[in-house]
N, C-alpha and C positions, 0 to 999 in steps of 0.2 A: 279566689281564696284569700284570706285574710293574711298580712303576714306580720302582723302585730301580736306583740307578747300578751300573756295572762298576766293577771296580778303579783300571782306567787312567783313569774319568771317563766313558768313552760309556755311552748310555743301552741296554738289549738291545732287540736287532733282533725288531722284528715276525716275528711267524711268517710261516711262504707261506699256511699257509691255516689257518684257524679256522673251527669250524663247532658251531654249537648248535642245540639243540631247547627244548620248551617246557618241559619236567621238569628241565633243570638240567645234564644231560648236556651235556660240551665235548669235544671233537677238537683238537688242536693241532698243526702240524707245521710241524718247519722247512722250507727246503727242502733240506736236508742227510736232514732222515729220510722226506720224499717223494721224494727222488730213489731213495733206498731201497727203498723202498716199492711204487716204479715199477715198478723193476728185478723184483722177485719179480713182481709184475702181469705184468708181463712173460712172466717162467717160465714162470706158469700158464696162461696163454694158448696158448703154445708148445710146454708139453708136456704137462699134462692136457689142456688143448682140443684137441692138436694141430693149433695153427692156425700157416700160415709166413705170408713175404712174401706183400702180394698177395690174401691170404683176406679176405672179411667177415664184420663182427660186426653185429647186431644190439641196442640194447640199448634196452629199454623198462623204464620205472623205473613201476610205479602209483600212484596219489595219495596212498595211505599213505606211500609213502617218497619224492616227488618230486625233494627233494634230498638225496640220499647221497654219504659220501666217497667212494665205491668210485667215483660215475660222473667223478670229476677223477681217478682212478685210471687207470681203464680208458682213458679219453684217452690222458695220455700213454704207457701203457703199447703203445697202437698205433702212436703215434708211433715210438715204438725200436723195434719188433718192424716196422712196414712192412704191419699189418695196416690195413684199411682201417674204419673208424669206420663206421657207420649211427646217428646218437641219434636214439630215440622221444618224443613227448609222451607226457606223464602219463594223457593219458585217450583210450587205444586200445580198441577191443571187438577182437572173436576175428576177425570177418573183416576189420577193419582191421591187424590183427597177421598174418594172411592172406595178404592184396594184398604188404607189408610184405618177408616172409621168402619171396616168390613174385619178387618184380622185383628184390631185390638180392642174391639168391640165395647171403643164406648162410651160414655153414658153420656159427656159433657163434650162439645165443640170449643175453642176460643179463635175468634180470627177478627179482623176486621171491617169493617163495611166496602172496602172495595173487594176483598173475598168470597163476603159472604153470597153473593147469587153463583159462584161457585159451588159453594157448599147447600143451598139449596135446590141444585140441579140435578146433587144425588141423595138427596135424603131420602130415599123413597127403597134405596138399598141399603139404609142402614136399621135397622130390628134396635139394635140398644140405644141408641140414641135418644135423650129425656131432653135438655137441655142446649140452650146456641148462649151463651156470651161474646158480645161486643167491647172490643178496646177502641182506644182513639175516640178521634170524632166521631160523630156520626149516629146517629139511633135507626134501627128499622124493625120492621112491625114482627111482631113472635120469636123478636132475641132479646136476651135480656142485655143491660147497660150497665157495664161493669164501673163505670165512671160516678154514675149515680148511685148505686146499690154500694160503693165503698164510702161515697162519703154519710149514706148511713148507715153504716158498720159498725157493730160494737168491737172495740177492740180488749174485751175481755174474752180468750181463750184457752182454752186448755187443752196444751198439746196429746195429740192420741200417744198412746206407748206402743212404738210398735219394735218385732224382735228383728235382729242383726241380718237373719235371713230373709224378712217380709221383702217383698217386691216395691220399688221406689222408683226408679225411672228403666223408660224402654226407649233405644233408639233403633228408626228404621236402618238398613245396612242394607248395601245393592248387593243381590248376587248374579253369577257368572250363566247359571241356570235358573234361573226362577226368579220372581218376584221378591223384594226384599225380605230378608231377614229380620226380626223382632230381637234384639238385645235386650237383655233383661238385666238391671245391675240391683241389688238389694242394699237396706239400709246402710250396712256394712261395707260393701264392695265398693262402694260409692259416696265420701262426704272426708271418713277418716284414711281413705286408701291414697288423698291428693296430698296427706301429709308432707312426705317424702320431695315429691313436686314443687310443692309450694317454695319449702325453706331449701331446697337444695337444688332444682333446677333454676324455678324463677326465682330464687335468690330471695325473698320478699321477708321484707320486717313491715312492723305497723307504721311506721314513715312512710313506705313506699306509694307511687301510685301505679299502678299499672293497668296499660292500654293493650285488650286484644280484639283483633280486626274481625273476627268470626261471625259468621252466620248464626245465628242462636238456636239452629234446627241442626247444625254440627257437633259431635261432643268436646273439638275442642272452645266449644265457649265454656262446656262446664267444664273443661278441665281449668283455662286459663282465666275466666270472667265471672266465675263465680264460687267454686269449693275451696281451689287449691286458695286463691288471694283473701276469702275470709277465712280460712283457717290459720293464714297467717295474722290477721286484723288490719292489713293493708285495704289500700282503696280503691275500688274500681271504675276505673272509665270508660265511657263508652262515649262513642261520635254517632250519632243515627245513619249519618252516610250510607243512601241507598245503594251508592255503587263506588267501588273502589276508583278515588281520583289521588295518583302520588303527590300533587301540589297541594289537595285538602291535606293528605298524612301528614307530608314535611310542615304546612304550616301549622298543623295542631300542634304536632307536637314542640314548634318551636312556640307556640301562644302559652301550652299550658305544661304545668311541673310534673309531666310526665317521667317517672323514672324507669318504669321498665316497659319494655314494646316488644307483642309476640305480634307477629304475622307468618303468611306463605313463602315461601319462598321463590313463590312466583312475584306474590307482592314486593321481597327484597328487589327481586331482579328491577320490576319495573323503576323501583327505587332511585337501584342506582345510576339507570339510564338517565334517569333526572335529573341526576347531579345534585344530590342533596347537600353537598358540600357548600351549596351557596347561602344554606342556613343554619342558624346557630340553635343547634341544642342544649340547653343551657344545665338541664338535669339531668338527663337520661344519663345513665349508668348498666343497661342490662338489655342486650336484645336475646331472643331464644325463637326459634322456628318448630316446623313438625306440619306432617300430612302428606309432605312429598321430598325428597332428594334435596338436597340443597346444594347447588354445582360450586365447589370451592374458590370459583371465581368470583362468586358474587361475594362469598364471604371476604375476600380479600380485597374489593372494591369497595363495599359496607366500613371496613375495619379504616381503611387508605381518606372514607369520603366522611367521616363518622367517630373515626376514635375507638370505635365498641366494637367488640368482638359478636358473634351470630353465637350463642347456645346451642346447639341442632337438639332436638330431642325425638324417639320414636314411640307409637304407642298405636291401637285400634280403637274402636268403638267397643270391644270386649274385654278393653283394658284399662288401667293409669298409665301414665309413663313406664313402657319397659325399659327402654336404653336413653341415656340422655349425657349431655356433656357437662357435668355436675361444677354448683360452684367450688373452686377451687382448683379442678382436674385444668391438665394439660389439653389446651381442642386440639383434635385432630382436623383438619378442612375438610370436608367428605366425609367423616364416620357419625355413626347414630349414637359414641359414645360406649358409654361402658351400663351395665345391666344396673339397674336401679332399683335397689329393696322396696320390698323385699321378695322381689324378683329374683333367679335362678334362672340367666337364660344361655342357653345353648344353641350351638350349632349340629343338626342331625340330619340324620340320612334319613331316607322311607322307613328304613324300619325301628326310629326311634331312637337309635344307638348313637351317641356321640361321637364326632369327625373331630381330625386330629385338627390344632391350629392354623390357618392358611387357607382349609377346604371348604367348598363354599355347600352348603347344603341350608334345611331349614331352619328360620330363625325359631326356635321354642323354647317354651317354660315349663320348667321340668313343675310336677302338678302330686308326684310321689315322692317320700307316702304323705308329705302333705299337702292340700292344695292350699295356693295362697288366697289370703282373703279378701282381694282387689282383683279379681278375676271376675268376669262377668258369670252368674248363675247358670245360663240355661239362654239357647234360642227357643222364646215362645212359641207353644205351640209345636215345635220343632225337633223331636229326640232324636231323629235321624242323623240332620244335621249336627247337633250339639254331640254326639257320639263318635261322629265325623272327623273332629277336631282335636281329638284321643290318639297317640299314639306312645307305646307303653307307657313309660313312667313322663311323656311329655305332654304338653297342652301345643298345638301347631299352628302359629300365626298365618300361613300360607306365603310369607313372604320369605325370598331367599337373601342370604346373607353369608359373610366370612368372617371369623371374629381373627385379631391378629396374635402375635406373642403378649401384647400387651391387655389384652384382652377387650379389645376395642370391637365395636362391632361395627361391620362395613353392608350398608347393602347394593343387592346386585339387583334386583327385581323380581316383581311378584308369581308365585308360583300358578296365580289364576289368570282371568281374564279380565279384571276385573279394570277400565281405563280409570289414570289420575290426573283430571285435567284439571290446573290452578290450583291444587285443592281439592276440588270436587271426583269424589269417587265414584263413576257410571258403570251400570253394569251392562253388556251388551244388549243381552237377552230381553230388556226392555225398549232398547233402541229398534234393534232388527224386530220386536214385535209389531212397533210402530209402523215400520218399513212397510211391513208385509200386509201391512192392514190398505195400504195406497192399493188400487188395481193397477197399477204399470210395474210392478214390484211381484216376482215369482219366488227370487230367494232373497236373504240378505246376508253377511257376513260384517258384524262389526269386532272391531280393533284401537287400538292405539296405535297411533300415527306421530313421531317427533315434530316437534314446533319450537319455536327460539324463544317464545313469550309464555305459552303457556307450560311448557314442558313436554306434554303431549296433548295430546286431540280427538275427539273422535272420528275415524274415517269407517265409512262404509261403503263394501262391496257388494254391487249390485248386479242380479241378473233381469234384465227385463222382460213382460212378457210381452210376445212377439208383435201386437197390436201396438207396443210402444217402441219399439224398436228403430221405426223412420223416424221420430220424432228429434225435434231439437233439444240434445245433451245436456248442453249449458241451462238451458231454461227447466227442463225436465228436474236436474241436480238441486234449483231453485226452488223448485216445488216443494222437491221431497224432503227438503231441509224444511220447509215451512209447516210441511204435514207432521213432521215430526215433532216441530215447536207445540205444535197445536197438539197433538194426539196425547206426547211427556212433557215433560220439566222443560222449559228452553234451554236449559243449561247442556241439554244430553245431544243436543241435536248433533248428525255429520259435519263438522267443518270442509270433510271432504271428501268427495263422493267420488268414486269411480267403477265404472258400468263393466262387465264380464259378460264371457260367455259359461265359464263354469266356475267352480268352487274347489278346491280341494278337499278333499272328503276322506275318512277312514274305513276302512272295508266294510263295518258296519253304518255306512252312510254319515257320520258325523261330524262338521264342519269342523277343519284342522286350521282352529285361528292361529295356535303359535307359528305356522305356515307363512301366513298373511301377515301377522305380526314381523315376524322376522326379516322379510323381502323389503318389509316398512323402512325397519330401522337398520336394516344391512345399508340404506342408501346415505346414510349419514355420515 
């Protein structure tokens, strides 16, 4: 970036987005030539994909290319066109890509050529499906080439008008029972509801640059990588970095005028096992976390190796920032911070009723008599669920908490079963499906399991049938982790497997994970 003056004496405005890799290659754009940019995005969509108002995309990016410009493209470009958004995580298999293009039914694919024979393996169970789009390199036969088709793009378009409630992005959400949930956020819920985030969590004015490490099939990328930091007209960075390396983070951010840096706080931890102290951060002025717990010691190591204080902030896939450690407030080390407008949140019991200060009950958003307007609409598809989530006058995060005198909110853990390893949110019920799909595999029981790096893990409990039984443990454990990579997401797979003869069960037969959970973490 240039750091020579303008004529008149101003310094040149930060780009909207910048974006490198590890070989040296830069992307730069203002937001004069991404609004550009859009607009043909747009075209393409519209008239090779022929997708209108109203249609869905799909768009799965794989780990060779996790973060590309084309997926803050393809955003806004659904935005003006009124198409509605699906983003994938980086690490889908063929029948998660399946389930996927089966529930959200639709029209348009986008992924890349090392995905795509994935995605041609189940096309044959997808009925809406009109169009394939390729990013990156690469061309292959009966996809179209987004790379070609933008540079002849008119970039004359006229944004669709759509209303406050239309549907605009969906993201998938694991659950405890069943196959993922469909999040549905609407124009409204979603663009002007990261106001609040932007200028008062991430702190962010149009100087700023800021770096978030997310997955772009996550929402916190669109919370921290692309609504909240253009609403403020700050800059976004991105590193392609396929996989999280702490020497890549410290040195980037010591190469480039990075000023504010969200990650994991698993990513903190590994952080500061690396002793980032042995580089200079010459700008940064603002870290902030969120996705999982952030243990106060890392915050304390961070602040001791670094200068900068950790932001903690909390929020779902169904939300913005509910609770955050706001600029200016006092941080607590360990709390999620204090409730964040124009949120109302409480602590409640089962039957909706607020608990006095100190008691730990559920974290919720009181949703009467009004509901606020950064609330997710509706699980697609889904009213059961979505009605689920009701209780009197509160909206129920399923996550437990204790707010203090000060009005701090502390959390204790989640009301489901839902595992949070590094970040990544697994739901069992798709692991132990995996499980059970192996023939040496009778029952399964998965859990969260404590770990010093990731936070937790998934472990599952196995009963074998009896033809597997003499078999070698150790290798057998091998397997089944391998089946599991293959069958879901690699990310989901058991880190640790241990063999049973029964399960704990509830009179009506139903596997008692807080059981197994508990035994987990009681050993800690």
């Amino acid at each position: 970036m240039s750091s020579h003056m303008l004529k008149d004496g101003r310094k040149p405005a930060n780009p909207a987005f910048w974006w490198v890799n590890g070989k040296g290659e830069e992307v730069k754009w203002s937001f004069e030539e991404f609004g550009s940019l859009s607009k043909k995005t747009a075209n393409v969509l519209s008239e090779a994909c022929g997708l209108q108002r109203g249609d869905r995309i799909v768009a799965i990016l794989p780990p060779i290319l996790p973060r590309v410009p084309e997926w803050w493209l393809l955003n806004v470009a659904c935005i003006r066109a009124g198409i509605v958004f699906f983003p994938g995580t980086s690490q889908l298999t063929a029948k998660d890509i399946l389930y996927r293009l089966q529930a959200s039914k639709a029209k348009c694919i986008v992924t890349n050529d090392t995905l795509a024979p994935a995605v041609e393996s189940v096309l044959s169970g997808s009925k809406f499906l009109k169009s394939k789009l390729i990013v990156g390199q690469g061309s292959r036969e009966g996809w179209l080439n987004f790379k070609e088709l933008l540079a002849g793009a008119s970039a004359d378009h006229q944004c669709v008008q759509t209303r406050s409630q239309d549907p605009m992005i969906v993201y998938f959400t694991s659950g405890t029972t069943g196959f993922p949930k469909m999040v549905l956020h609407s124009h409204c819920s979603y663009g002007i509801g990261f106001a609040t985030t932007g200028r008062y969590w991430l702190k962010l004015t149009p100087s700023d640059i800021i770096w978030n490490t997310s997955d772009t099939g996550w929402v916190k990328a669109a919370w921290s990588s692309l609504f909240a930091a253009w609403i403020c007209g700050s800059c976004v960075f991105v590193h392609n970095m396929p996989q999280f390396k702490p020497e890549v983070i410290a040195e980037t951010l010591s190469k480039y005028p990075i000023t504010t840096f969200c990650t994991a706080p698993t990513a903190f931890l590994m952080l500061v096992k690396h002793d980032v102290s042995r580089y200079k951060f010459l700008k940064l002025k603002h870290c902030v976390t969120g996705g999982e717990a952030l243990n106060p010691e890392v915050f304390s190591q961070w602040k001791t190796q670094t200068g900068v204080d950790i932001h903690e902030g909390y929020g779902q896939s169904e939300t913005v920032a509910i609770c955050a450690n706001m600029k200016g407030m006092k941080i607590k080390p360990g709390s999620l911070g204090k409730p964040a407008p124009p949120f109302d949140v409480q602590i409640v019991d089962e039957h909706g009723a607020v608990v006095p200060k100190g008691e730990e009950g559920t974290i919720a958003i009181r949703v009467k008599p009004t509901r606020p307007f950064c609330l997710f609409s509706e699980y697609l598809d889904n009213p059961e669920k979505t009605a689920a989530t009701l209780c009197g006058d509160f909206y129920l995060t399923g996550d437990r908490g204790v707010m203090d005198e000060e009005g701090y909110i502390w959390f204790v853990g989640r009301a489901d079963d839902i595992i949070n390893s590094a970040g990544y949110r697994i739901g069992p019920f798709e692991v132990e499906s995996a499980l059970i799909e192996h023939p040496a595999v009778v029952e399964a029981a998965v859990v969260s399991s404590p770990d010093p790096v990731r936070g937790e893990v998934v472990k599952a409990f196995i009963i074998l049938a009896p033809a597997y039984e003499s078999h070698d443990q150790k290798k057998l454990a091998v397997e089944l982790q391998q089946h599991v990579k293959k069958v879901t997401a690699p990310y989901k797979y058991p880190r640790k497997v241990e063999f049973v003869k029964e399960l704990p069960k509830t009179v009506t037969g139903k596997i008692q994970r807080n059981v197994l959970r508990g035994k987990e973490w009681a050993k800690v």
